[in-house]
C-alpha positions as a LaTeX table, in Angstrom:
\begin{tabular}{lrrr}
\hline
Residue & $x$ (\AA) & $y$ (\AA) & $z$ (\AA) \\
\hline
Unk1 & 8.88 & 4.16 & 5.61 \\
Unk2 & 7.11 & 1.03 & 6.52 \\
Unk3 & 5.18 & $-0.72$ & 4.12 \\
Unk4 & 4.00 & $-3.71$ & 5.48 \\
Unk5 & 4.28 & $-7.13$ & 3.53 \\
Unk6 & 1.66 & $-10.01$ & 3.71 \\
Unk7 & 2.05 & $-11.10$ & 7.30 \\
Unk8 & 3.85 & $-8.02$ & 8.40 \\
Unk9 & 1.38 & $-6.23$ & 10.86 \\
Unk10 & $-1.26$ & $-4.96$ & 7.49 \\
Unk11 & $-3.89$ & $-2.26$ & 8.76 \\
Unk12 & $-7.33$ & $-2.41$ & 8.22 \\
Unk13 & $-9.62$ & $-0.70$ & 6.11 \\
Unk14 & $-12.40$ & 1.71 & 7.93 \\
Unk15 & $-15.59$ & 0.40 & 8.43 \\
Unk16 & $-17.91$ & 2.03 & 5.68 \\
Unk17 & $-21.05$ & 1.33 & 4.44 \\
Unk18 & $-21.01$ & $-1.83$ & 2.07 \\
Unk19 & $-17.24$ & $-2.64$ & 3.10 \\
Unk20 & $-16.15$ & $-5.82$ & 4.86 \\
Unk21 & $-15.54$ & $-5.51$ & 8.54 \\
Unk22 & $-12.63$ & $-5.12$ & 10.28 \\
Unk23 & $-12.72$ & $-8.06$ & 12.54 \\
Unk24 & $-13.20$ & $-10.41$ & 9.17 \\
Unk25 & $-9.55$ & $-9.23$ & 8.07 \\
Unk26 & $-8.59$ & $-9.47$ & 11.29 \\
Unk27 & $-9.62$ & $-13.13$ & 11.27 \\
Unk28 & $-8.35$ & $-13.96$ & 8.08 \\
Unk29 & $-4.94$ & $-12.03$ & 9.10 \\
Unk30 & $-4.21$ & $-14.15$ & 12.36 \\
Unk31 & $-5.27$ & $-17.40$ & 10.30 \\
Unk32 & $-2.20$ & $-16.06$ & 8.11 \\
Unk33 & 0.07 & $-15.90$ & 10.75 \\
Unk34 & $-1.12$ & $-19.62$ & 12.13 \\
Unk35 & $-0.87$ & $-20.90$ & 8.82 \\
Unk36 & 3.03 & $-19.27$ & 8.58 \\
Unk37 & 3.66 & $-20.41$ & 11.99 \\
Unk38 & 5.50 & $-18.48$ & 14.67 \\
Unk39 & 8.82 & $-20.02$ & 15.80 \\
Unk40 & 8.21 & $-21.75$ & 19.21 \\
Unk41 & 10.86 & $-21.58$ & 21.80 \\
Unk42 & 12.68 & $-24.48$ & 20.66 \\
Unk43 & 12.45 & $-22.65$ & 16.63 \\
Unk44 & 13.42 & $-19.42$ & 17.71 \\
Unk45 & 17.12 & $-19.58$ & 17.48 \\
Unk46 & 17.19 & $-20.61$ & 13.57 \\
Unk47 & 14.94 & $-18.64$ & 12.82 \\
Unk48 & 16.19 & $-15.97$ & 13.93 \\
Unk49 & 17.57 & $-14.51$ & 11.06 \\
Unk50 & 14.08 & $-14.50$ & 9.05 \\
Unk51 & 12.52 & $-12.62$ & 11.42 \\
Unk52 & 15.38 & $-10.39$ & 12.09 \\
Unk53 & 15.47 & $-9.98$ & 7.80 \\
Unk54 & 11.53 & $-9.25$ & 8.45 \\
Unk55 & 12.04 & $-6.23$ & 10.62 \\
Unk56 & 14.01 & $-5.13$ & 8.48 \\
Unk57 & 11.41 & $-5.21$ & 5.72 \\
Unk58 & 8.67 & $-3.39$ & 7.75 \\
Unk59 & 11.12 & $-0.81$ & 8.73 \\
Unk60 & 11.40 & 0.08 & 5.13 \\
Unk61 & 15.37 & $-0.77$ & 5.04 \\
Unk62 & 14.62 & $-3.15$ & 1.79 \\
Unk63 & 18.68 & $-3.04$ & 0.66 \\
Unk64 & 19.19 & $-4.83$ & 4.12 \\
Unk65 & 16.18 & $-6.56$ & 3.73 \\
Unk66 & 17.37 & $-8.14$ & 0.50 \\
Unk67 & 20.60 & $-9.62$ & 1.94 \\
Unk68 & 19.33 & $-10.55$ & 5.20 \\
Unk69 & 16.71 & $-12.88$ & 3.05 \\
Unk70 & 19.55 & $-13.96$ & 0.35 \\
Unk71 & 21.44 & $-14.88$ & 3.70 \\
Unk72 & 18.59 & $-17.22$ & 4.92 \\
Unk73 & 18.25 & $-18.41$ & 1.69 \\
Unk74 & 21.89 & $-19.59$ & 1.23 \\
Unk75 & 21.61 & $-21.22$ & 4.58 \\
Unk76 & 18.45 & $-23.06$ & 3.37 \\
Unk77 & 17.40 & $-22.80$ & 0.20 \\
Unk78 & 13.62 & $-24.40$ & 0.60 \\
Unk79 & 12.66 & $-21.71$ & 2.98 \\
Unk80 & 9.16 & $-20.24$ & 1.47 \\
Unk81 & 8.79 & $-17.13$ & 3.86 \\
Unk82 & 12.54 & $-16.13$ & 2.98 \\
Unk83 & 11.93 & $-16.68$ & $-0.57$ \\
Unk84 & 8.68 & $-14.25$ & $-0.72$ \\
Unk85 & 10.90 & $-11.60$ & 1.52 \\
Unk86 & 13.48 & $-11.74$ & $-0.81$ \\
Unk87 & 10.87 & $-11.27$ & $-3.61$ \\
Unk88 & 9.23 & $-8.39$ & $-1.64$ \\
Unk89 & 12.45 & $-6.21$ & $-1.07$ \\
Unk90 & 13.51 & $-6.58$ & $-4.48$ \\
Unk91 & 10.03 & $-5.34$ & $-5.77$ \\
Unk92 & 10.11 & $-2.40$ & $-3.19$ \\
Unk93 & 13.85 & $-1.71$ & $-4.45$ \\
Unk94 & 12.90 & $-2.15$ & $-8.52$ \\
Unk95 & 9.94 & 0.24 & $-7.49$ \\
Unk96 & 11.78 & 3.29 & $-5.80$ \\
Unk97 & 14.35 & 2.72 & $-8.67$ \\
Unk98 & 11.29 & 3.69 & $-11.58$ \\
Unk99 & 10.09 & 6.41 & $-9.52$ \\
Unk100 & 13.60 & 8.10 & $-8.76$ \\
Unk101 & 14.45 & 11.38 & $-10.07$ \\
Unk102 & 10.84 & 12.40 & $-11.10$ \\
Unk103 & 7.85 & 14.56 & $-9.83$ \\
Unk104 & 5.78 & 13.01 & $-7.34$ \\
Unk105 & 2.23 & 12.83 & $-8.25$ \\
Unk106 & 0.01 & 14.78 & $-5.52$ \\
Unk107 & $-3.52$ & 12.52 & $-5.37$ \\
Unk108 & $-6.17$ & 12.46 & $-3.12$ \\
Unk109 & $-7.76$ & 9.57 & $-2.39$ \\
Unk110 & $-11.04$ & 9.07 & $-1.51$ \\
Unk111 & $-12.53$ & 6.02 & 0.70 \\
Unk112 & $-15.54$ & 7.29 & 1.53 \\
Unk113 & $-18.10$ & 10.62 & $-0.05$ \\
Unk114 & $-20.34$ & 10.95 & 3.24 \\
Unk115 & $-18.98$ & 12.43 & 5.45 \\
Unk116 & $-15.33$ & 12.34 & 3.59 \\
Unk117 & $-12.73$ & 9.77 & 4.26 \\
Unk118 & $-9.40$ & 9.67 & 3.31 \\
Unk119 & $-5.85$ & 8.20 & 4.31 \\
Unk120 & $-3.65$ & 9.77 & 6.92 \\
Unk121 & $-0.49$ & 9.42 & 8.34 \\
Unk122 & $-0.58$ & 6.31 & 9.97 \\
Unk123 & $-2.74$ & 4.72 & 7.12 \\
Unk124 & $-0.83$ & 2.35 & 5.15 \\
Unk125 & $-1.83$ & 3.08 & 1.79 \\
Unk126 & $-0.31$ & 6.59 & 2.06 \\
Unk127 & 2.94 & 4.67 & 2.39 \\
Unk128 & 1.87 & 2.63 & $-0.82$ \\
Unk129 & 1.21 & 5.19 & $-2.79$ \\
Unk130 & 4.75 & 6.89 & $-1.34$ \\
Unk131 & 6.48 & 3.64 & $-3.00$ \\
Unk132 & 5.00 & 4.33 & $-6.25$ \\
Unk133 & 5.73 & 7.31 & $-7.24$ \\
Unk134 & 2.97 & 9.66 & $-5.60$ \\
Unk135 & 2.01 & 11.46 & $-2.56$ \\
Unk136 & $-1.42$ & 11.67 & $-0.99$ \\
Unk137 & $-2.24$ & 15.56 & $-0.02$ \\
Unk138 & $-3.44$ & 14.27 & 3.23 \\
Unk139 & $-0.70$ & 12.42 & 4.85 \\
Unk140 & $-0.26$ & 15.19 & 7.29 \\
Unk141 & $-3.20$ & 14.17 & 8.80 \\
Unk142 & $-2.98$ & 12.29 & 11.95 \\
Unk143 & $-5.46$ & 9.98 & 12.00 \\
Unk144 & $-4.91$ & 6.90 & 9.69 \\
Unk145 & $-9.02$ & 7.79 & 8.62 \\
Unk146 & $-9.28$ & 11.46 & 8.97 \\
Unk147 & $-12.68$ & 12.57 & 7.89 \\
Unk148 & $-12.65$ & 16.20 & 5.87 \\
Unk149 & $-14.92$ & 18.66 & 4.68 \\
Unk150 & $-15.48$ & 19.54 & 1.22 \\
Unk151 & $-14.58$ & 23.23 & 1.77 \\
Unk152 & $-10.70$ & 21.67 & 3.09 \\
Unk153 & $-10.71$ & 19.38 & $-0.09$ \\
Unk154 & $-11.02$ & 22.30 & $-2.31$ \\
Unk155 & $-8.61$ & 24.48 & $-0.61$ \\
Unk156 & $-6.27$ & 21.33 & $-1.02$ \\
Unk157 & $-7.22$ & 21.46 & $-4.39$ \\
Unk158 & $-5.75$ & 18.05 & $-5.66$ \\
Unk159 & $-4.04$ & 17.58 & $-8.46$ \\
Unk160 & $-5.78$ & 14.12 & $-9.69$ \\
Unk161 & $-8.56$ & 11.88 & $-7.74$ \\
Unk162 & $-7.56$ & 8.34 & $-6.25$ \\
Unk163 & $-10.52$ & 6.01 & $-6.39$ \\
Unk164 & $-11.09$ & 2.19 & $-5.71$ \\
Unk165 & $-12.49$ & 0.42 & $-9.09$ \\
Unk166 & $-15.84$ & $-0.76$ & $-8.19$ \\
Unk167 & $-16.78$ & 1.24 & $-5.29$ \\
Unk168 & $-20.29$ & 2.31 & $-5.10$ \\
Unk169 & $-18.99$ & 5.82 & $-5.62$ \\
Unk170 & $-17.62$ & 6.09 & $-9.16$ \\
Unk171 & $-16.04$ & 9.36 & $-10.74$ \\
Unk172 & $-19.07$ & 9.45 & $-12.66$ \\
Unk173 & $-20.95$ & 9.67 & $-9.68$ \\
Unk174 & $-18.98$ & 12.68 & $-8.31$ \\
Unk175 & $-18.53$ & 14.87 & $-11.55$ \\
Unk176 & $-22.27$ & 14.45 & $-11.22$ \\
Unk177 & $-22.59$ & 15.85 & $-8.09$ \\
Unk178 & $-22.36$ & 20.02 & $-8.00$ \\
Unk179 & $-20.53$ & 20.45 & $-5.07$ \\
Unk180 & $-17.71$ & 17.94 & $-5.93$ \\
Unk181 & $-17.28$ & 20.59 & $-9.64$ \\
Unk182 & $-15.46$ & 22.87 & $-7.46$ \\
Unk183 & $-12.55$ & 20.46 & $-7.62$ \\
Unk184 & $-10.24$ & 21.03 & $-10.76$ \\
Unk185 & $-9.43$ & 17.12 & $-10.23$ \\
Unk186 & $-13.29$ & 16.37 & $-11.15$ \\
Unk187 & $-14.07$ & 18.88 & $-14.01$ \\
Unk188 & $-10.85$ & 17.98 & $-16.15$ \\
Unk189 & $-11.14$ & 13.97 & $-15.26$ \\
Unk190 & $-7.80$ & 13.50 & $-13.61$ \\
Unk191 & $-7.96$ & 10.58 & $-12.13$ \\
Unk192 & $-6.32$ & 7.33 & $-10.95$ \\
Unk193 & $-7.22$ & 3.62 & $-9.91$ \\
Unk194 & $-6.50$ & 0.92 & $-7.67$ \\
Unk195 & $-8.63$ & $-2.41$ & $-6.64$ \\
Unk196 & $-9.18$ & $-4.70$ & $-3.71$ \\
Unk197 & $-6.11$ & $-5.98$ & $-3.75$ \\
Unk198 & $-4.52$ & $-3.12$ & $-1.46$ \\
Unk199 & $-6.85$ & $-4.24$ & 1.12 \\
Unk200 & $-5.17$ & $-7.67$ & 1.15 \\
Unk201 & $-3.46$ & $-9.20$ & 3.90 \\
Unk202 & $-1.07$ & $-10.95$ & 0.86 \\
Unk203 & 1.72 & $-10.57$ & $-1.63$ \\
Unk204 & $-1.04$ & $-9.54$ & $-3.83$ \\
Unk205 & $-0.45$ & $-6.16$ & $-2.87$ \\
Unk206 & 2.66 & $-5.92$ & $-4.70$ \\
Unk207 & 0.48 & $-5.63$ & $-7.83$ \\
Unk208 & $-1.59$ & $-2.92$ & $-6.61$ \\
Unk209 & 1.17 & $-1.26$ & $-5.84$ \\
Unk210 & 3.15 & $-1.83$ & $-8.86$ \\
Unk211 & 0.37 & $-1.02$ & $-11.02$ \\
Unk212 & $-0.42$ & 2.57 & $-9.46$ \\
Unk213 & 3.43 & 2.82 & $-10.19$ \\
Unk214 & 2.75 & 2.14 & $-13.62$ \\
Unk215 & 0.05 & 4.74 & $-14.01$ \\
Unk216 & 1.41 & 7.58 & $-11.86$ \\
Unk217 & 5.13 & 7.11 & $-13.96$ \\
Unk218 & 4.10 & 4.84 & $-17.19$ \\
Unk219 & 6.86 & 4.35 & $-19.60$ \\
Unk220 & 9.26 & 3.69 & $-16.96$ \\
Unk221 & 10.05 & 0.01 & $-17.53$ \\
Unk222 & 9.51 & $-3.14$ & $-16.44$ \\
Unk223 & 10.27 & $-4.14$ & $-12.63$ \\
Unk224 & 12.93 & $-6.28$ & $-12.82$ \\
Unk225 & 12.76 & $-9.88$ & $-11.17$ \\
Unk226 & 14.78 & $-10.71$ & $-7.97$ \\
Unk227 & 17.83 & $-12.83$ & $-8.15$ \\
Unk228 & 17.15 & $-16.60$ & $-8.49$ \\
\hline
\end{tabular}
Protein backbone atom coordinates (compact mmCIF):
# COMPACT_ATOMS: atom_id res chain seq x y z
CA UNK A 1 0.00 0.00 0.00
CA UNK A 2 1.14 3.48 -0.60
CA UNK A 3 -0.57 6.22 0.85
CA UNK A 4 1.13 9.19 0.15
CA UNK A 5 1.88 11.86 2.96
CA UNK A 6 1.93 15.72 2.40
CA UNK A 7 4.94 16.06 0.14
CA UNK A 8 5.08 12.45 -0.79
CA UNK A 9 4.19 12.36 -4.62
CA UNK A 10 -0.10 13.24 -3.77
CA UNK A 11 -2.30 12.63 -7.03
CA UNK A 12 -4.59 14.89 -8.35
CA UNK A 13 -8.13 15.12 -8.46
CA UNK A 14 -9.92 14.78 -12.14
CA UNK A 15 -10.82 17.72 -13.77
CA UNK A 16 -14.73 18.08 -13.36
CA UNK A 17 -16.98 20.65 -13.79
CA UNK A 18 -16.77 23.29 -10.87
CA UNK A 19 -13.49 21.54 -9.44
CA UNK A 20 -10.10 23.24 -9.20
CA UNK A 21 -7.64 22.34 -11.88
CA UNK A 22 -5.05 20.12 -11.86
CA UNK A 23 -2.18 22.31 -12.71
CA UNK A 24 -3.31 24.71 -9.54
CA UNK A 25 -2.44 21.63 -7.15
CA UNK A 26 0.24 20.99 -9.10
CA UNK A 27 1.52 24.49 -8.41
CA UNK A 28 0.75 24.62 -4.97
CA UNK A 29 2.39 20.93 -4.63
CA UNK A 30 5.93 21.90 -6.10
CA UNK A 31 5.72 25.27 -3.97
CA UNK A 32 5.51 22.51 -1.08
CA UNK A 33 8.39 20.78 -2.02
CA UNK A 34 10.47 24.34 -2.50
CA UNK A 35 9.26 25.44 0.65
CA UNK A 36 10.57 21.79 2.35
CA UNK A 37 13.63 22.04 0.37
CA UNK A 38 15.36 19.19 -1.41
CA UNK A 39 18.82 18.28 -0.06
CA UNK A 40 21.45 19.75 -2.49
CA UNK A 41 24.53 17.80 -3.19
CA UNK A 42 26.42 19.05 -0.38
CA UNK A 43 22.86 18.06 2.06
CA UNK A 44 22.41 14.84 0.65
CA UNK A 45 24.55 12.72 2.82
CA UNK A 46 22.73 13.79 6.28
CA UNK A 47 19.91 13.67 5.03
CA UNK A 48 19.93 10.73 3.93
CA UNK A 49 18.23 8.95 6.42
CA UNK A 50 14.93 11.24 6.18
CA UNK A 51 14.47 10.53 2.88
CA UNK A 52 15.42 6.98 3.11
CA UNK A 53 12.62 6.93 6.39
CA UNK A 54 10.31 8.71 3.59
CA UNK A 55 10.37 5.86 1.15
CA UNK A 56 9.64 3.95 3.50
CA UNK A 57 6.45 5.82 4.34
CA UNK A 58 5.13 5.91 0.70
CA UNK A 59 5.83 2.30 0.36
CA UNK A 60 3.33 1.71 3.04
CA UNK A 61 6.07 -0.05 5.47
CA UNK A 62 4.88 2.53 8.42
CA UNK A 63 6.52 0.04 11.40
CA UNK A 64 9.89 0.87 9.54
CA UNK A 65 8.76 4.11 8.83
CA UNK A 66 8.31 4.87 12.52
CA UNK A 67 11.88 3.95 13.56
CA UNK A 68 13.61 5.21 10.64
CA UNK A 69 11.96 8.81 11.73
CA UNK A 70 12.55 8.13 15.70
CA UNK A 71 16.20 7.44 14.36
CA UNK A 72 16.48 10.93 12.68
CA UNK A 73 14.92 12.32 15.43
CA UNK A 74 17.41 11.06 18.09
CA UNK A 75 20.15 12.25 15.85
CA UNK A 76 18.49 15.73 15.75
CA UNK A 77 15.79 16.41 17.60
CA UNK A 78 14.62 19.95 15.85
CA UNK A 79 14.11 18.24 12.59
CA UNK A 80 10.35 19.35 11.45
CA UNK A 81 9.97 16.94 8.36
CA UNK A 82 11.13 13.93 10.68
CA UNK A 83 8.89 15.01 13.34
CA UNK A 84 5.60 15.09 10.95
CA UNK A 85 6.91 11.48 9.48
CA UNK A 86 7.08 10.19 12.70
CA UNK A 87 3.57 11.63 13.38
CA UNK A 88 2.31 10.22 10.03
CA UNK A 89 3.42 6.48 10.55
CA UNK A 90 2.15 6.40 13.90
CA UNK A 91 -1.35 7.65 12.69
CA UNK A 92 -1.25 5.08 9.72
CA UNK A 93 -0.16 2.35 12.44
CA UNK A 94 -2.99 3.59 15.30
CA UNK A 95 -5.37 3.44 12.14
CA UNK A 96 -4.83 -0.21 10.78
CA UNK A 97 -4.77 -1.12 14.56
CA UNK A 98 -8.88 0.22 14.93
CA UNK A 99 -9.74 -1.34 11.78
CA UNK A 100 -8.07 -4.88 12.46
CA UNK A 101 -10.08 -7.88 12.85
CA UNK A 102 -13.39 -6.39 11.44
CA UNK A 103 -15.51 -6.37 8.17
CA UNK A 104 -14.40 -4.07 5.63
CA UNK A 105 -16.97 -1.68 4.56
CA UNK A 106 -17.62 -2.06 0.60
CA UNK A 107 -18.45 1.87 -0.61
CA UNK A 108 -18.61 3.36 -3.75
CA UNK A 109 -17.59 6.55 -4.20
CA UNK A 110 -18.74 8.89 -6.44
CA UNK A 111 -16.68 12.02 -7.95
CA UNK A 112 -18.62 12.81 -10.59
CA UNK A 113 -22.84 11.87 -11.79
CA UNK A 114 -22.32 12.73 -15.65
CA UNK A 115 -20.93 10.56 -17.17
CA UNK A 116 -19.86 8.54 -13.77
CA UNK A 117 -16.57 8.92 -12.09
CA UNK A 118 -15.13 7.04 -9.57
CA UNK A 119 -11.64 5.94 -8.01
CA UNK A 120 -9.54 3.16 -9.43
CA UNK A 121 -6.63 1.39 -8.78
CA UNK A 122 -4.06 3.76 -9.09
CA UNK A 123 -6.26 6.56 -7.45
CA UNK A 124 -5.10 7.41 -4.12
CA UNK A 125 -8.13 7.70 -2.24
CA UNK A 126 -8.90 3.99 -2.81
CA UNK A 127 -5.76 3.49 -0.74
CA UNK A 128 -7.30 5.99 1.90
CA UNK A 129 -10.24 4.54 2.25
CA UNK A 130 -8.14 0.92 2.41
CA UNK A 131 -6.43 2.54 5.69
CA UNK A 132 -9.67 3.15 7.24
CA UNK A 133 -11.40 0.44 7.42
CA UNK A 134 -13.25 0.15 3.91
CA UNK A 135 -12.90 -0.91 0.42
CA UNK A 136 -14.08 0.91 -2.67
CA UNK A 137 -15.99 -1.72 -5.15
CA UNK A 138 -14.04 -0.22 -7.91
CA UNK A 139 -10.45 -0.57 -7.14
CA UNK A 140 -10.14 -3.21 -9.74
CA UNK A 141 -10.42 -0.73 -12.13
CA UNK A 142 -7.39 0.38 -13.86
CA UNK A 143 -7.62 3.71 -14.44
CA UNK A 144 -7.10 5.97 -11.32
CA UNK A 145 -10.66 7.87 -12.92
CA UNK A 146 -12.51 5.12 -14.54
CA UNK A 147 -15.77 6.41 -15.84
CA UNK A 148 -18.89 3.70 -15.44
CA UNK A 149 -22.25 3.24 -16.49
CA UNK A 150 -25.16 3.16 -14.36
CA UNK A 151 -26.21 -0.34 -15.55
CA UNK A 152 -22.29 -1.59 -14.04
CA UNK A 153 -23.05 0.46 -10.79
CA UNK A 154 -26.13 -1.48 -10.17
CA UNK A 155 -24.78 -4.79 -10.97
CA UNK A 156 -22.00 -3.72 -8.37
CA UNK A 157 -24.70 -2.98 -6.27
CA UNK A 158 -22.84 -1.10 -3.37
CA UNK A 159 -23.29 -1.56 -0.13
CA UNK A 160 -23.27 2.32 1.07
CA UNK A 161 -22.56 5.64 -1.17
CA UNK A 162 -19.20 7.69 -0.65
CA UNK A 163 -19.84 11.35 -1.32
CA UNK A 164 -17.76 14.65 -0.89
CA UNK A 165 -19.74 17.17 1.62
CA UNK A 166 -20.55 20.07 -0.45
CA UNK A 167 -20.38 18.85 -3.89
CA UNK A 168 -22.90 20.14 -6.22
CA UNK A 169 -24.27 16.63 -6.29
CA UNK A 170 -25.78 15.85 -2.88
CA UNK A 171 -27.52 12.43 -1.90
CA UNK A 172 -30.54 14.36 -2.00
CA UNK A 173 -29.95 15.11 -5.40
CA UNK A 174 -29.51 11.42 -6.43
CA UNK A 175 -32.37 9.68 -4.38
CA UNK A 176 -34.17 12.27 -6.46
CA UNK A 177 -33.16 11.13 -9.55
CA UNK A 178 -35.15 7.70 -10.88
CA UNK A 179 -32.49 6.01 -12.36
CA UNK A 180 -30.03 6.32 -9.38
CA UNK A 181 -33.44 4.26 -7.12
CA UNK A 182 -32.21 1.19 -8.63
CA UNK A 183 -29.33 1.32 -6.19
CA UNK A 184 -30.18 -0.31 -2.70
CA UNK A 185 -27.33 2.24 -1.40
CA UNK A 186 -29.80 5.26 -2.45
CA UNK A 187 -33.32 3.98 -1.44
CA UNK A 188 -32.26 2.88 2.23
CA UNK A 189 -29.79 6.15 2.69
CA UNK A 190 -26.55 4.34 3.30
CA UNK A 191 -24.22 6.62 3.02
CA UNK A 192 -20.83 8.09 4.03
CA UNK A 193 -18.79 11.48 3.96
CA UNK A 194 -15.58 12.99 3.47
CA UNK A 195 -14.48 16.83 2.64
CA UNK A 196 -11.81 18.75 0.80
CA UNK A 197 -9.35 17.88 2.86
CA UNK A 198 -8.49 14.48 0.96
CA UNK A 199 -7.70 16.59 -1.92
CA UNK A 200 -4.90 18.26 0.06
CA UNK A 201 -1.40 18.20 -0.70
CA UNK A 202 -0.94 18.34 3.52
CA UNK A 203 -1.01 16.53 6.81
CA UNK A 204 -4.54 17.58 6.75
CA UNK A 205 -5.36 14.49 5.20
CA UNK A 206 -4.76 12.54 8.18
CA UNK A 207 -8.12 13.88 9.41
CA UNK A 208 -10.02 12.92 6.47
CA UNK A 209 -8.77 9.87 6.76
CA UNK A 210 -9.15 9.34 10.36
CA UNK A 211 -12.55 10.57 10.34
CA UNK A 212 -13.94 8.11 7.51
CA UNK A 213 -12.23 5.61 10.01
CA UNK A 214 -14.38 6.83 12.58
CA UNK A 215 -17.58 6.46 10.62
CA UNK A 216 -16.94 3.23 8.70
CA UNK A 217 -15.78 1.48 12.45
CA UNK A 218 -17.18 4.15 15.19
CA UNK A 219 -16.77 3.03 18.70
CA UNK A 220 -13.38 1.87 18.10
CA UNK A 221 -11.34 4.33 20.17
CA UNK A 222 -9.35 7.06 20.07
CA UNK A 223 -6.04 7.09 17.80
CA UNK A 224 -3.47 7.15 20.05
CA UNK A 225 -0.68 9.96 19.85
CA UNK A 226 2.92 9.14 18.67
CA UNK A 227 5.72 8.95 21.10
CA UNK A 228 7.08 12.36 22.26
Amino acid sequence: MQIVRKIAGLRHRPLVAGAPCPFLFAFFFCAILAVSGRPSAAQAPADAPRSAATELLQAGKFDAAREAFEAVLDADPANVDAREGEVAASEHLALQARAKGRPSVQVFMLIWPEPITTIGKQSFITEIIAAAGGRSITDGLEHEWPHISLESLVALDPESILLVRGSKMSFEDLAKRPEWNRIAAIREHRVFYTDDRLYSPSPVVIDALENLARQFHPGGGAVPSPKQ
